[in-house]
DSSP file (Angstrom, degrees, kcal/mol; ACC not computed):
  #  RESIDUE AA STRUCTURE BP1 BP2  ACC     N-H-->O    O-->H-N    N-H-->O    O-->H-N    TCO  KAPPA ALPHA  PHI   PSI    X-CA   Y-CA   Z-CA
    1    1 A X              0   0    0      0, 0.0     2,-0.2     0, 0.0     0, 0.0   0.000 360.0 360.0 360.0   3.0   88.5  130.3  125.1
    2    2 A X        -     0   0    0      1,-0.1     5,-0.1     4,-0.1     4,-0.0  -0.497 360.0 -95.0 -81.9 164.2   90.2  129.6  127.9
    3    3 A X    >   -     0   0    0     -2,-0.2     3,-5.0     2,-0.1     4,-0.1  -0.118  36.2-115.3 -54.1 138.8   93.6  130.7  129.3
    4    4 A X  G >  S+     0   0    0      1,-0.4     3,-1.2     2,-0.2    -1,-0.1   0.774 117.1  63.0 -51.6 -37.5   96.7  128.5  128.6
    5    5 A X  G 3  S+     0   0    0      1,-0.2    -1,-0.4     3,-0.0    -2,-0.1   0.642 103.7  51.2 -30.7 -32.1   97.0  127.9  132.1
    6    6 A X  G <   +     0   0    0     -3,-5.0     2,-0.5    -4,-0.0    -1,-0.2  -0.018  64.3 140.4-121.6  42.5   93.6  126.2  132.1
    7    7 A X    <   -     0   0    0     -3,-1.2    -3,-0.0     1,-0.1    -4,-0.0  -0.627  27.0-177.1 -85.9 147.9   93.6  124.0  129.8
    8    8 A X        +     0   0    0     -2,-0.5     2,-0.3     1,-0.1    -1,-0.1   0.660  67.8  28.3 -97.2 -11.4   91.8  121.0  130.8
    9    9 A X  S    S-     0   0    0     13,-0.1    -1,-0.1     0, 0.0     2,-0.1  -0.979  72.4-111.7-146.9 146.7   92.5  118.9  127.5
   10   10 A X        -     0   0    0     -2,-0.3     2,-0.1     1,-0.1    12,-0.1  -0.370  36.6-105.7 -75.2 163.8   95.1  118.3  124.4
   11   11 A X        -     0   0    0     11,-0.1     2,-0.9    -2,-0.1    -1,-0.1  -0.394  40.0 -98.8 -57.2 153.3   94.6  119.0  121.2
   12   12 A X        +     0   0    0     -2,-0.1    24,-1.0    24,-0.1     2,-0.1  -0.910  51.0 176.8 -88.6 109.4   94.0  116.1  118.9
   13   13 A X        -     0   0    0     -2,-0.9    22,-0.1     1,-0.3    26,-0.1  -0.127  35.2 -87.3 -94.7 156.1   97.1  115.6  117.4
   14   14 A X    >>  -     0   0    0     22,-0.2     3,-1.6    45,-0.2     4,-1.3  -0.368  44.9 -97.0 -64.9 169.6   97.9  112.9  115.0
   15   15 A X  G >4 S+     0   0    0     46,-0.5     3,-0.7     1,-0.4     4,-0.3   0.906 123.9  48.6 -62.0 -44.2   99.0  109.6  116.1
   16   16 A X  G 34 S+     0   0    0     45,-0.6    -1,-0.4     1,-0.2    46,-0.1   0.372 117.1  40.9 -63.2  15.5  102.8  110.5  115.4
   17   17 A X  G X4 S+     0   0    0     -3,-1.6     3,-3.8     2,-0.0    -1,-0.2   0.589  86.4  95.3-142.4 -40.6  102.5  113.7  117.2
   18   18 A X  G X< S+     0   0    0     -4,-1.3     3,-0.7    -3,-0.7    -2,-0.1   0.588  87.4  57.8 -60.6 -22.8  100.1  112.3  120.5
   19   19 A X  G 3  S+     0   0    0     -4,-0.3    -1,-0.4     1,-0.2    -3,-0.1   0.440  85.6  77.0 -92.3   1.7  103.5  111.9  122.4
   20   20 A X  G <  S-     0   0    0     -3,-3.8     3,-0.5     1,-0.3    -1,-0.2   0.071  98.2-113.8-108.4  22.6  104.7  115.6  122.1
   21   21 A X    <   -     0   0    0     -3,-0.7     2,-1.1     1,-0.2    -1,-0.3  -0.083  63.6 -37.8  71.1 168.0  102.3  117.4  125.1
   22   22 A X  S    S+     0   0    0    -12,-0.1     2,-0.3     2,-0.0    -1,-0.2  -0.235  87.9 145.5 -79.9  46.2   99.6  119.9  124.4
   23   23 A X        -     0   0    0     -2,-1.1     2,-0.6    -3,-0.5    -3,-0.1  -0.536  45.2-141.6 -90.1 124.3  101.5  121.5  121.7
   24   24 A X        -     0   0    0     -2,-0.3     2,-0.7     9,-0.1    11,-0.1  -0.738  19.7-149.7 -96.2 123.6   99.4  122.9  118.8
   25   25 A X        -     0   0    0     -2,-0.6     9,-2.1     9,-0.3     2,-0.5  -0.789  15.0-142.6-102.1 119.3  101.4  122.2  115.8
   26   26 A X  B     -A   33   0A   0     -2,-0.7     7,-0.2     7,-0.2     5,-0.1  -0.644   6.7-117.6-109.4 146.3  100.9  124.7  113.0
   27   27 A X     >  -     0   0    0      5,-3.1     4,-0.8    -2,-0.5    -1,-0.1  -0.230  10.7-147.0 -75.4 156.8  100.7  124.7  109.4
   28   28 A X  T  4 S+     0   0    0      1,-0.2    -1,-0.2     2,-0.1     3,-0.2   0.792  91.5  48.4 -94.5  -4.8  103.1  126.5  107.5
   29   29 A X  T  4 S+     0   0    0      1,-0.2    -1,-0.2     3,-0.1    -2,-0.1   0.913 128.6   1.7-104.9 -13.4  100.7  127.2  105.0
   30   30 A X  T  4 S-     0   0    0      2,-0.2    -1,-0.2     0, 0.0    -2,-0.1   0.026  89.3-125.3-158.5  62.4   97.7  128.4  106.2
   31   31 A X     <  +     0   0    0     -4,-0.8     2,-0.1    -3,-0.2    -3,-0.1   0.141  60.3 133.9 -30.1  55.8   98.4  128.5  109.6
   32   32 A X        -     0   0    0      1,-0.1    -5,-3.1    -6,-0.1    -2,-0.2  -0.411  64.3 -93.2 -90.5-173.6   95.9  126.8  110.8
   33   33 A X  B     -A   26   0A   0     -7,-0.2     2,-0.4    -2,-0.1    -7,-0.2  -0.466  35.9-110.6-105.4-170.7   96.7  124.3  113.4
   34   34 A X        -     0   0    0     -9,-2.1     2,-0.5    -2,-0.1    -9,-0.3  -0.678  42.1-177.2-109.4 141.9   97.4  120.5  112.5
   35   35 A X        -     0   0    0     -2,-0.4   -22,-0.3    19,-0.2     5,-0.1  -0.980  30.5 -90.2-141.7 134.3   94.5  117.9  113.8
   36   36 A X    >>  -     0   0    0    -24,-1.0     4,-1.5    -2,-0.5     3,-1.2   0.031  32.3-124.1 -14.2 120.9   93.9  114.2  113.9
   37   37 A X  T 34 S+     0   0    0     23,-1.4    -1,-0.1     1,-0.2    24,-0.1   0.802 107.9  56.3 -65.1 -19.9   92.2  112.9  111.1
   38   38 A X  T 3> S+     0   0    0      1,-0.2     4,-2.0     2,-0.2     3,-0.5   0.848 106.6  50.2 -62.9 -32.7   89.4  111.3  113.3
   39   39 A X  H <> S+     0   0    0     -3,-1.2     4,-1.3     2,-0.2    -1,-0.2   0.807 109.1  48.2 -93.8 -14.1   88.6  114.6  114.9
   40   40 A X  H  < S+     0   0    0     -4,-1.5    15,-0.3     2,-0.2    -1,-0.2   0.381 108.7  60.0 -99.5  16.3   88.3  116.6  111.1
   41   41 A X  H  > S+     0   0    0     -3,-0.5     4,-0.9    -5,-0.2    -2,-0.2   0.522 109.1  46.3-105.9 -31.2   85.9  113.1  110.3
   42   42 A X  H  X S+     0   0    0     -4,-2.0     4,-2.3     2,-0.1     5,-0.3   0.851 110.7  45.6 -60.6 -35.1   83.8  114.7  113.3
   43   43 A X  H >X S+     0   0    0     -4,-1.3     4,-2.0    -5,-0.2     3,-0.9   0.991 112.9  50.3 -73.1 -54.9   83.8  118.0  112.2
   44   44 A X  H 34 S+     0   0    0      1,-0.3     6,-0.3    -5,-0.2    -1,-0.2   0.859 112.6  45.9 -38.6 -41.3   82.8  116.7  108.6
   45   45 A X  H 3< S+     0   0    0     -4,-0.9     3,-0.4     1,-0.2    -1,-0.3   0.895 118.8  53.0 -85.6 -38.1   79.7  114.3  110.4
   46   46 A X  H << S+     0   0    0     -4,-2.3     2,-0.5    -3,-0.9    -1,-0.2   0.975 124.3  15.7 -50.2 -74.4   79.2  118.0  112.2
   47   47 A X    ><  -     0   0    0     -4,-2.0     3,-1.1    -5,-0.3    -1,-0.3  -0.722  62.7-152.2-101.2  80.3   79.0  120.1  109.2
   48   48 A X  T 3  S+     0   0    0     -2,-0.5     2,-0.6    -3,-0.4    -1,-0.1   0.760  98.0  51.5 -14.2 -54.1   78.5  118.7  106.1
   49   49 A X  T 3  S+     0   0    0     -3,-0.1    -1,-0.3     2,-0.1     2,-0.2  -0.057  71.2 133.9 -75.2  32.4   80.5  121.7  104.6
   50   50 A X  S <  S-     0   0    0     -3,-1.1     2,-0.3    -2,-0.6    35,-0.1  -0.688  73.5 -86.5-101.1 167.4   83.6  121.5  106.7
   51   51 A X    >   -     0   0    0      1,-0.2     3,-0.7    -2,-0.2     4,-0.3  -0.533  29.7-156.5 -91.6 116.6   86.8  121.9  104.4
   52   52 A X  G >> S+     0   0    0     33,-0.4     4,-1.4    -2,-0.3     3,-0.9   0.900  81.4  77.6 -77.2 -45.3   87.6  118.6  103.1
   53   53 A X  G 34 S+     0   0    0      1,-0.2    -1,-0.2     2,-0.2    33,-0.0   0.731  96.5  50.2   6.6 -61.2   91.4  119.9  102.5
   54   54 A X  G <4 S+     0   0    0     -3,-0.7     3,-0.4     1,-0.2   -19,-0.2   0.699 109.5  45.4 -63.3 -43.5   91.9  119.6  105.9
   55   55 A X  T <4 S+     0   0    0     -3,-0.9    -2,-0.2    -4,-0.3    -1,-0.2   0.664 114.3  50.4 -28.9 -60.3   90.6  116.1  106.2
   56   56 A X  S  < S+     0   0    0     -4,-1.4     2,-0.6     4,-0.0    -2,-0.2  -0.057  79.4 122.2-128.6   3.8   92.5  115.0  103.2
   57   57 A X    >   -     0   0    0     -3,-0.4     3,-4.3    -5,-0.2     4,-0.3  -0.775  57.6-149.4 -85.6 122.4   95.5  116.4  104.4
   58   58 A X  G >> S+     0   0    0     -2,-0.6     3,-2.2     1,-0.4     4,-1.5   0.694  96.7  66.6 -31.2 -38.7   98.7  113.4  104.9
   59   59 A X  G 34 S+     0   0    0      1,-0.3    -1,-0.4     2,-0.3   -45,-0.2   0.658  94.3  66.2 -81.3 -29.0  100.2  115.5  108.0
   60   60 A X  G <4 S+     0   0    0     -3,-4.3   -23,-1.4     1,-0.1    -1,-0.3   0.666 115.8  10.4 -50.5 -36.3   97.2  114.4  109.1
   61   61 A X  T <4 S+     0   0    0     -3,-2.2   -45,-0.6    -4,-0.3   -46,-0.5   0.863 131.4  26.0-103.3 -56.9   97.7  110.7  109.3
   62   62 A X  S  < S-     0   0    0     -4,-1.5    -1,-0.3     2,-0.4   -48,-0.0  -0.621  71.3-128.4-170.7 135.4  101.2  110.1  108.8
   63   63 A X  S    S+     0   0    0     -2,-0.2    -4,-0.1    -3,-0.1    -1,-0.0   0.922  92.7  86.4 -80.8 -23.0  104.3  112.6  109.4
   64   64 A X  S    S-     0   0    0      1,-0.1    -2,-0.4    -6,-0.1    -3,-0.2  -0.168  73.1-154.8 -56.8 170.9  105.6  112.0  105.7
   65   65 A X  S    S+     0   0    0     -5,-0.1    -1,-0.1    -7,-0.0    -6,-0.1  -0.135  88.1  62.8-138.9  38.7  103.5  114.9  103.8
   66   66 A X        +     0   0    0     -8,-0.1     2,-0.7    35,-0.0    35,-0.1   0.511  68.9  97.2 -84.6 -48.1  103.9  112.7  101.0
   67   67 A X        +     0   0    0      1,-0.1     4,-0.3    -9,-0.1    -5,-0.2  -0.560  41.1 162.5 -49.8  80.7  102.4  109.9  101.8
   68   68 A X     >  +     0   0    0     -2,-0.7     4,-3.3    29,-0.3     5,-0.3   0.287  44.8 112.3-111.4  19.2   98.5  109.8  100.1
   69   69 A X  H  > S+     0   0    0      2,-0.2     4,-1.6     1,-0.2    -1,-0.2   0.968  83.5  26.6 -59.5 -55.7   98.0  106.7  100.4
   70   70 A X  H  > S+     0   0    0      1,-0.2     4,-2.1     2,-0.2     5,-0.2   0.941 119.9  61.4 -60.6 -40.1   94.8  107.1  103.5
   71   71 A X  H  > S+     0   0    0     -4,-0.3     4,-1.3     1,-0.2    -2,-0.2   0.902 106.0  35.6 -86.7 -21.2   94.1  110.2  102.2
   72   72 A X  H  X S+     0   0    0     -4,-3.3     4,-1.8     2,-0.2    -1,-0.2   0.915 117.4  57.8 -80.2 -30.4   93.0  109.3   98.5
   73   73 A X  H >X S+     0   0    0     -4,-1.6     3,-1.5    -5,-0.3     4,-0.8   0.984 111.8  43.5 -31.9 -91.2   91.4  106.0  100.0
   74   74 A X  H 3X S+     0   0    0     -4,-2.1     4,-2.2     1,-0.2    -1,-0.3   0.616 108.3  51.0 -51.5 -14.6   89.5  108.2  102.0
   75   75 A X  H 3X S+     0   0    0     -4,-1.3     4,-1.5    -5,-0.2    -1,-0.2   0.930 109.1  56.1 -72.3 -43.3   88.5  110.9   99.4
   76   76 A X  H << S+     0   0    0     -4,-1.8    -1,-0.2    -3,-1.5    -2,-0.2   0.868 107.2  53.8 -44.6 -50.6   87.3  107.8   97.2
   77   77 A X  H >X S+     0   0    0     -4,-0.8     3,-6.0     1,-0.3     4,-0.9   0.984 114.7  36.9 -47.1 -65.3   85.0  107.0  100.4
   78   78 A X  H 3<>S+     0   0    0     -4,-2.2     5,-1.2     1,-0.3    -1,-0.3   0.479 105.2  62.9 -89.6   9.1   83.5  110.2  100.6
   79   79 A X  T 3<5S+     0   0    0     -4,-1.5    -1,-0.3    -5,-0.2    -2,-0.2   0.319 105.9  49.1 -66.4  -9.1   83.3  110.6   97.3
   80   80 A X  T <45S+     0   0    0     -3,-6.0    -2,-0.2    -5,-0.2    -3,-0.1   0.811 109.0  55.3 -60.3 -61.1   81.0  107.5   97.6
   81   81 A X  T  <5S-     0   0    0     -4,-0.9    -3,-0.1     2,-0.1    -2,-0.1   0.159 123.3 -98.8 -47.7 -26.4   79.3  109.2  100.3
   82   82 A X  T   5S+     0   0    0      1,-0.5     2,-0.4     2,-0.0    -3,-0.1   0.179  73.4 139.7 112.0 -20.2   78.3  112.5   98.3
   83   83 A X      < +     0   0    0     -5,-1.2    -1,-0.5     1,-0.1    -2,-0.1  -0.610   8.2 151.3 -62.1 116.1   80.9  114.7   99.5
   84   84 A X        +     0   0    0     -2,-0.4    -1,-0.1    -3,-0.1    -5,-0.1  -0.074  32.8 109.1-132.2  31.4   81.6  116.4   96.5
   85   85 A X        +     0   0    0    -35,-0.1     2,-0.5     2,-0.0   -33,-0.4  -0.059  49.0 110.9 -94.6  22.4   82.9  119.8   98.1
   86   86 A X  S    S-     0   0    0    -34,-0.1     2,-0.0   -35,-0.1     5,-0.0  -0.797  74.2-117.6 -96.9 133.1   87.1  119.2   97.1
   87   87 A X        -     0   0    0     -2,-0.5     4,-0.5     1,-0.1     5,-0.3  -0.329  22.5-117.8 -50.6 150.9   88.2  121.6   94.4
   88   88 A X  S  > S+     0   0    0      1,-0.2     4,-1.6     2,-0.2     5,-0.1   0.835 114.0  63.6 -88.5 -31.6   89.1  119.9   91.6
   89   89 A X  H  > S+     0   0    0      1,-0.2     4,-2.0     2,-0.2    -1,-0.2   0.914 102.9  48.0 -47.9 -37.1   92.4  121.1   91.8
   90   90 A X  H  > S+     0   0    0      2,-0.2     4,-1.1     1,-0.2    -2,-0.2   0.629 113.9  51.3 -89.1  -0.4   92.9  119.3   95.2
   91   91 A X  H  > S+     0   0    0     -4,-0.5     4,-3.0     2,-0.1     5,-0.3   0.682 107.7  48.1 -85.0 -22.5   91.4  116.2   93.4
   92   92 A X  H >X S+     0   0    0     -4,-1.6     4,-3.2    -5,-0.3     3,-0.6   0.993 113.2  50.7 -62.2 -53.0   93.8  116.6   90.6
   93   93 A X  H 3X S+     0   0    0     -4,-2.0     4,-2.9     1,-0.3    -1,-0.2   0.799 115.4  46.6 -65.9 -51.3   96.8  117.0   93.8
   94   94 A X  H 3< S+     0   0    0     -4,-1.1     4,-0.4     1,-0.2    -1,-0.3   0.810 117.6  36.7 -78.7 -34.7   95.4  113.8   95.2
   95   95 A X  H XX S+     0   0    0     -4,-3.0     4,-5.1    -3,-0.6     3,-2.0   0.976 123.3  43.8 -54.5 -65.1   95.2  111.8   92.2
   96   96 A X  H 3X S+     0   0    0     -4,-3.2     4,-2.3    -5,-0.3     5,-0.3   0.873 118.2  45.5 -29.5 -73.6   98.5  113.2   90.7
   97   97 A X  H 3X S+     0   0    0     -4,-2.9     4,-0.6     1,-0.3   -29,-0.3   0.465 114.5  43.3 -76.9 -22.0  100.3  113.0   93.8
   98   98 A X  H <> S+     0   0    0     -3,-2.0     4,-2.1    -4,-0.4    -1,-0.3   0.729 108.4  61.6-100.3 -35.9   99.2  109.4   94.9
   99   99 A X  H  < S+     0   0    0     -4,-5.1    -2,-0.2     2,-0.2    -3,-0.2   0.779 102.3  46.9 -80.1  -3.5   99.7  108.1   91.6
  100  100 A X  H >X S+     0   0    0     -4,-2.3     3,-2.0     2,-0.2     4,-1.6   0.826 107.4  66.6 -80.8 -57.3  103.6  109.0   91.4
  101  101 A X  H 3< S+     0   0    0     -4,-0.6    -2,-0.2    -5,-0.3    -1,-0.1   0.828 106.1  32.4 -54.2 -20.5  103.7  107.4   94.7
  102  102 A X  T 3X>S+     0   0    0     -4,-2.1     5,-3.7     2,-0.1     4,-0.5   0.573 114.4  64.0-102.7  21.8  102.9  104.0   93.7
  103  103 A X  T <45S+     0   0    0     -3,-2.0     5,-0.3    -5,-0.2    -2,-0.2   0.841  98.8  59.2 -68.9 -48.4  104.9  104.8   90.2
  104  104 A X  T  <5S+     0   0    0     -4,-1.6    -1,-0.2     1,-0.3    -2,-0.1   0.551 105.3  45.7 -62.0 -25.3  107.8  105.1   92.5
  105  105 A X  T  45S-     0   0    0     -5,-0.3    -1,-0.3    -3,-0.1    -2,-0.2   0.671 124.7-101.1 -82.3 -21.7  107.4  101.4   93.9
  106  106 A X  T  <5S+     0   0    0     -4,-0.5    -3,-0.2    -5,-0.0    -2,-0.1   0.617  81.9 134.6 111.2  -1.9  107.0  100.4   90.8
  107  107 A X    > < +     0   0    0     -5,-3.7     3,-1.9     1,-0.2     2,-0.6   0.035  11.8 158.4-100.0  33.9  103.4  100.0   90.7
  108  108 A X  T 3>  +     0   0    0     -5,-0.3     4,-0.6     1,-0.3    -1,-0.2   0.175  68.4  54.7  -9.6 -30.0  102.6  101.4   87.7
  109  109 A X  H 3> S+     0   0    0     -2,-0.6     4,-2.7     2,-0.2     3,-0.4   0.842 111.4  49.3 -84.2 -53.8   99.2   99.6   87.2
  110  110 A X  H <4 S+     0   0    0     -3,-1.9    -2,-0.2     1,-0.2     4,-0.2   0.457 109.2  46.8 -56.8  -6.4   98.2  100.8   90.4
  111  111 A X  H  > S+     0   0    0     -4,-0.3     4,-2.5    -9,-0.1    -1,-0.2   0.728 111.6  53.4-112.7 -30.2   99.1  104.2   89.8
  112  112 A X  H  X S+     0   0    0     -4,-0.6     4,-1.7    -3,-0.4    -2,-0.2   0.987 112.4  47.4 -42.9 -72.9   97.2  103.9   86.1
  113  113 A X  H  < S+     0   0    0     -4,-2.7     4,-0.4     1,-0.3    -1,-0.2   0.892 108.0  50.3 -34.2 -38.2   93.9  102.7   88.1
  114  114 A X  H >4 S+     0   0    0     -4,-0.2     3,-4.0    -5,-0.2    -1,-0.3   0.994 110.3  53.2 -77.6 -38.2   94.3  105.4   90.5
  115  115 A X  H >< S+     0   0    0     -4,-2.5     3,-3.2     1,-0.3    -2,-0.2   0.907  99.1  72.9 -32.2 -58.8   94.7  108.3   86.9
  116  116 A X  T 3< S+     0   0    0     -4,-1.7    -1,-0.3     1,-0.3    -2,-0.2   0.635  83.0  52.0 -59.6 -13.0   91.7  106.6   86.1
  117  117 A X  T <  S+     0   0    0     -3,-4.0     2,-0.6    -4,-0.4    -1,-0.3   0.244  80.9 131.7-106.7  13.7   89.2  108.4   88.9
  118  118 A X    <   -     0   0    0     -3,-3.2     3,-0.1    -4,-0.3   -26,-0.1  -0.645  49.2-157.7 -50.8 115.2   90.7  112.0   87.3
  119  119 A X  S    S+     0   0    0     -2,-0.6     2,-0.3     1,-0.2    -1,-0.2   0.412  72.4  68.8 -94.1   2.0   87.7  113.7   86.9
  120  120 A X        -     0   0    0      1,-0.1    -1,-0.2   -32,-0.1    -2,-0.0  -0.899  66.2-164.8-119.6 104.7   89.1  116.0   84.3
  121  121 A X              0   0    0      1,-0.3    -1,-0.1    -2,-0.3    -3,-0.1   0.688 360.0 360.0 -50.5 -29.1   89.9  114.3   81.4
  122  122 A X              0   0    0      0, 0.0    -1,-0.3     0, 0.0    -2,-0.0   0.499 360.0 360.0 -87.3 360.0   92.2  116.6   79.5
């Protein structure tokens, strides 16, 4: 809540980002701003309830926004873990979305395996 003139620290930015100054990078879709994945893995440890979305977003890690490979890895984790607070639509997104990416190398078996953790069968 201080003025932009006094701020005393950056944001935590993802790694690609950390070289572009305290510049809050915002999402276009629900314009919140864009944060490190480490620091929305504190807020999780913080809050139990904090919106895994956010967490679980690629732009997070990794400047493609394609790219799901860390974020379904992690979902797996903390789906391990008990967090079970993702819409199933954004489980559907993560599955879907990771398993055309390794379809797209060519890894077809690997993209089967990952179909398999769809938690809606039909």
């Amino acid at each position: 809540n201080t003025p932009e003139c006094e701020k005393y620290a950056c944001c935590p930015l993802p790694p690609y980002l950390e070289d572009s100054g305290c510049v809050i990078e915002e999402d276009d879709n629900a314009g919140r701003p864009l944060r490190d994945v480490c620091f929305h893995l504190l807020k999780l440890y913080s809050d139990r309830r904090y919106e895994l979305d956010q967490l679980l977003d690629p732009r997070s890690v990794t400047s493609d926004p394609l790219d799901y490979r860390l974020s379904w890895h992690l979902w797996e984790v903390l789906r391990a873990l008990n967090y079970a607070h993702l819409f199933k639509q954004g489980q559907g997104v993560l599955n879907a979305s990771y398993a055309a990416q390794l379809e797209s190398e060519g890894l077809w078996e690997w993209a089967v395996f990952v179909l398999l953790h769809e938690p809606d069968t039909q």
